[in-house]
N, C-alpha and C positions, 0 to 999 in steps of 0.2 A: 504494500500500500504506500504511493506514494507519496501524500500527505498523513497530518496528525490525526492518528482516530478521535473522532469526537465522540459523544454519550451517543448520539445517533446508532452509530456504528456497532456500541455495544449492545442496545437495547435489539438490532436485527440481528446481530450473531448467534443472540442469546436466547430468542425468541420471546422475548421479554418488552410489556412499554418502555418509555423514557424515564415515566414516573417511578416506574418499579427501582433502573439502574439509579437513580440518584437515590431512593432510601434504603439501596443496598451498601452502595459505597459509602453513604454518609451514617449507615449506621442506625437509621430508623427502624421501630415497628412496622410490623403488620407486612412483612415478608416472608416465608416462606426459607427454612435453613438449608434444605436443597438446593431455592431458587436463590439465594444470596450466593452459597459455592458454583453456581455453575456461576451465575452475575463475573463472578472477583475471577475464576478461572479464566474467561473471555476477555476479561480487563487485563489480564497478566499476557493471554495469546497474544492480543492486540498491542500490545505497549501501551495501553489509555493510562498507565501509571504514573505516566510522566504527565499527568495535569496534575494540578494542583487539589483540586478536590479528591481525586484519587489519592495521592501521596499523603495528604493530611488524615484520610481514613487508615492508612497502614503506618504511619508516624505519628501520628497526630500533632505534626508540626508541616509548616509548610515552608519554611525558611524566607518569609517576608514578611517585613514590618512594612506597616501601614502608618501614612500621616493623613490625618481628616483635614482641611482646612476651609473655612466657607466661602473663600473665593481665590482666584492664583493673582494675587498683586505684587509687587515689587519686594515686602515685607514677607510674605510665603515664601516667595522665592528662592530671598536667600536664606531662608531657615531651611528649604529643602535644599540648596547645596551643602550647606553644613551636615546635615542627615545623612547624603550623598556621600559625602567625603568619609565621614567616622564607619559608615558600613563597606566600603569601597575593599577593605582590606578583611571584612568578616564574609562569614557565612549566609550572609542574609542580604536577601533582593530588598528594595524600595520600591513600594508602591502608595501614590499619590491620588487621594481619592476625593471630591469635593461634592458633598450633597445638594440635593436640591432643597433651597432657603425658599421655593416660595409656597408653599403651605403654610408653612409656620418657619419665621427665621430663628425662634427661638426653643432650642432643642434640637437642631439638625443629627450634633452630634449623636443622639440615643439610637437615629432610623439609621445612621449610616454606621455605626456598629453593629446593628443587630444583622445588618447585610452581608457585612465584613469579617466579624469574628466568628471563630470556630472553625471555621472552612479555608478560607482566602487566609488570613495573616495568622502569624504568630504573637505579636504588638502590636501597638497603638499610638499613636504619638500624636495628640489634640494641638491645634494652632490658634490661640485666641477662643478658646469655647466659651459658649453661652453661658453651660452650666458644667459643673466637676462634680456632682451628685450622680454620676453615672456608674454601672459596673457593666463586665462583662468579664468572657471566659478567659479574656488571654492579656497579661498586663497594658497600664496605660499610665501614661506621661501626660503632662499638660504642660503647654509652651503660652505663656501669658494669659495666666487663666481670668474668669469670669470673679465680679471685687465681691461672691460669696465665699465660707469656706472650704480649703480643700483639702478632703480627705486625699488625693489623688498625690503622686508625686510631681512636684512641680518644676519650671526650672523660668527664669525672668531675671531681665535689665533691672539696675536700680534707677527705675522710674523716677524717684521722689531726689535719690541723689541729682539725676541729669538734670530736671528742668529746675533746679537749685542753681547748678551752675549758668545753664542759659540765661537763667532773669540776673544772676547777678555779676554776669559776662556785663548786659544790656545795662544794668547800675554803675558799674564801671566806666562804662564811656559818658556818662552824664542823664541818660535817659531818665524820665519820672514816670513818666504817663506811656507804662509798659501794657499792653492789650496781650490776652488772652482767648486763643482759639483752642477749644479743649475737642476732646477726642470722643470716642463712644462712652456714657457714664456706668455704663456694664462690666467696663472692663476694670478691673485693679487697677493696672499700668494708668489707663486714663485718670483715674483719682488721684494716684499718687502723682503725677505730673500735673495736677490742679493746687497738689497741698506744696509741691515743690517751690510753685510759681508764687505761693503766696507766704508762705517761710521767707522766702529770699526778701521778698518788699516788706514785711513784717521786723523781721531786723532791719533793713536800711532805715528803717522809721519811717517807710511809704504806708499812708495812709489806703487799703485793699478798697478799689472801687469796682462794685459788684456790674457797673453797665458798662466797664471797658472785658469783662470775662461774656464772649459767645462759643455756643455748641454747635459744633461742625461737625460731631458726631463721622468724621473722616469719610464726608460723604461730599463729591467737589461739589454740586451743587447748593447747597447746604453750607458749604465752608464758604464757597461764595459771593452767598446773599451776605451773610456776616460778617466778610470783609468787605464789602460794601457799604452797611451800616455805622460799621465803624469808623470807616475812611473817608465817608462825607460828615460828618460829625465838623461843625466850628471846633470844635474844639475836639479836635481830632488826637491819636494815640500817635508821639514820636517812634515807637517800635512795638512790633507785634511778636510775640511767643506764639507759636501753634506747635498744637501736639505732635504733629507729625509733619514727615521731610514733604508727603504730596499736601498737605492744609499749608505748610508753607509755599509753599509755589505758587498754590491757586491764590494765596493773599498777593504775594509779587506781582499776578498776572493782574488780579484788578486794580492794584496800586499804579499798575503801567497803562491801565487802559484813564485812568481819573488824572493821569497826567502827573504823577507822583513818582521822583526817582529815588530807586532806591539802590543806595543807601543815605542819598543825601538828604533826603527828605521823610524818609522810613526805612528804620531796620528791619530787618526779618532774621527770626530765626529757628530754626526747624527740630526734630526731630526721628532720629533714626541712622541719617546718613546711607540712604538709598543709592542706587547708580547715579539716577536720578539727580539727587543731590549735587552732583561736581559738571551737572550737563542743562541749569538754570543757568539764565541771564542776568544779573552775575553769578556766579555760582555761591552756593547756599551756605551759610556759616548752622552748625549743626549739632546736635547732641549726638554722637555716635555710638549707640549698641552695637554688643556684638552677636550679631544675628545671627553669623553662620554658628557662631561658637555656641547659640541658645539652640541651634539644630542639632551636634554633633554633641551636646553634653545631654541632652534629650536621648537620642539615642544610644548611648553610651549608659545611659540608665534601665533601657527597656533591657538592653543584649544584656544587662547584668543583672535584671530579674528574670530573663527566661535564662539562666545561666543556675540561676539558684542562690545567687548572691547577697548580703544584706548592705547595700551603698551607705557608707559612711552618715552620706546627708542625702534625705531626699525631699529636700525644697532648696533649690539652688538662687541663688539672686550676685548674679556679673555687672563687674563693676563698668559705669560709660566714663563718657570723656569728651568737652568741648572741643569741636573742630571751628577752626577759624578761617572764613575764606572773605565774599565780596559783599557781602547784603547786611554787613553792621557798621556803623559807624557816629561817632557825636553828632548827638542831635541839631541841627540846622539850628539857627537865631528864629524864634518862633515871631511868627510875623505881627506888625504891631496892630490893633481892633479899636 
């Protein structure tokens, strides 16, 4: 046979439906112990043992971890090269699965487990989940989880460290009237880069003004009507924080479209440090996590709970770092009213 046998193939060998061979192989009732051995014999004639649902019935492993993520953007991305990289030299495939959010965006994660585990992967590696109240048969990881608590092992940027340092990069050069663009409020990482932003002005002795903080919820359009808002404002904000490297962008882009240059008239500055980030007009001054490294210590924790291991620590939290580049600078002589 010159192609891979499929289930098809076993179920006509075997004389058997479709239905029968997949709860023969996976192991269900309501079979027939003759009709299972003859099933696995024809799967063994055939080579169907080389899929994966086959091997997982005679292993019960399938040698791939699984990342969920609810969408592939710039931030998934490079958490799946970091995943990519740490398994590169193991035993174990990557596979990259993203559900469908539009039923319900919230909860994705439980439907695309219950699809996933048992059969298809041996781990799990969640990217930003909704919720970390989940279980299932085969371990999981949470890479910036959901601001409830997690039972789960986790692994995350110091949120609250970076946009400390962002806002008080921004105090440094002279800035007052720092503007905040926050991120999703679901997420941990988003809150703590809200408490970060206001720590920093809280010592400077900045007065926290609640109508210069908008929710972009890291959604461009959404981030910018809000920089919008803010930017026609009389009494507009000399620099904006947003949560993230693409909410900063999208602020740069309407600040260019309102005729506002930045950084002479507005700083910006971001979070993440995306590709993205060094291929803006100027290019982005930025908080840089390290993403791949939240990919690759992530999985480095699944391969050593399916290994049998007890990891030292499992809630991880990696330290950032401001990057300096073209979209900061002292605030312009604010024009006289």
């Amino acid at each position: 046979m010159g192609r891979r046998p499929t289930i098809n193939d076993v179920a006509l060998a075997a004389g058997v439906s479709v239905a029968t061979v997949s709860k023969a192989v996976n192991g269900r009732y309501g079979v027939a112990v003759e009709t299972v051995e003859r099933v696995l014999q024809v799967v063994q004639e055939l080579g169907y043992e080389s899929s994966l649902v086959a091997s997982s019935m005679r292993a019960r492993q399938t040698g791939v971890i699984g990342v969920l993520v609810a969408d592939f953007e710039p931030f998934s991305a490079e958490i799946l090269k970091g995943v990519g990289a740490a398994l590169h030299e193991s035993r174990y495939d990557l596979l990259a699965y993203s559900g469908s959010r539009q039923l319900s965006p919230e909860g994705w994660e439980r439907r695309s487990l219950s699809r996933l585990s048992g059969t298809l992967i041996d781990g799990v590696i969640m990217v930003t989940p909704t919720v970390v109240n989940v279980s299932a048969e085969v371990p999981i990881v949470a890479i910036d989880p959901h601001t409830g608590p997690a039972d789960l092992p986790t692994v995350e940027s110091d949120s609250f460290g970076g946009a400390k340092l962002a806002t008080e990069h921004l105090l440094s050069l002279g800035h007052r009237r720092i503007a905040f663009v926050a991120g999703r409020p679901d997420l941990r990482s988003s809150s703590l880069r809200d408490a970060g932003y206001r720590r920093a002005l809280a010592e400077a002795g900045i007065p926290f003004d609640p109508s210069l903080v908008a929710v972009g919820r890291y959604e461009q359009d959404t981030v910018r009507e809000a920089a919008h808002r803010l930017l026609i404002r009389s009494d507009r904000p000399t620099a904006v924080f947003a949560a993230n490297d693409l909410s900063a962008i999208a602020v740069i882009e309407v600040a260019t479209e309102l005729g506002l240059d930045v950084p002479g008239e507005l700083s910006v500055v971001g979070f993440d440090d995306v590709p993205e980030a060094t291929q803006s007009t100027p290019p982005l001054t930025t908080v840089r996590q390290p993403m791949q490294r939240l990919g690759s210590a992530a999985a480095e924790l699944v391969v050593s709970l399916l290994n049998g291991g007890t990891p030292e620590k499992t809630h991880l939290r990696l330290p950032t770092r401001l990057v300096r580049r073209g979209t900061t600078a002292p605030p312009a002589v604010p024009p006289s009213v």
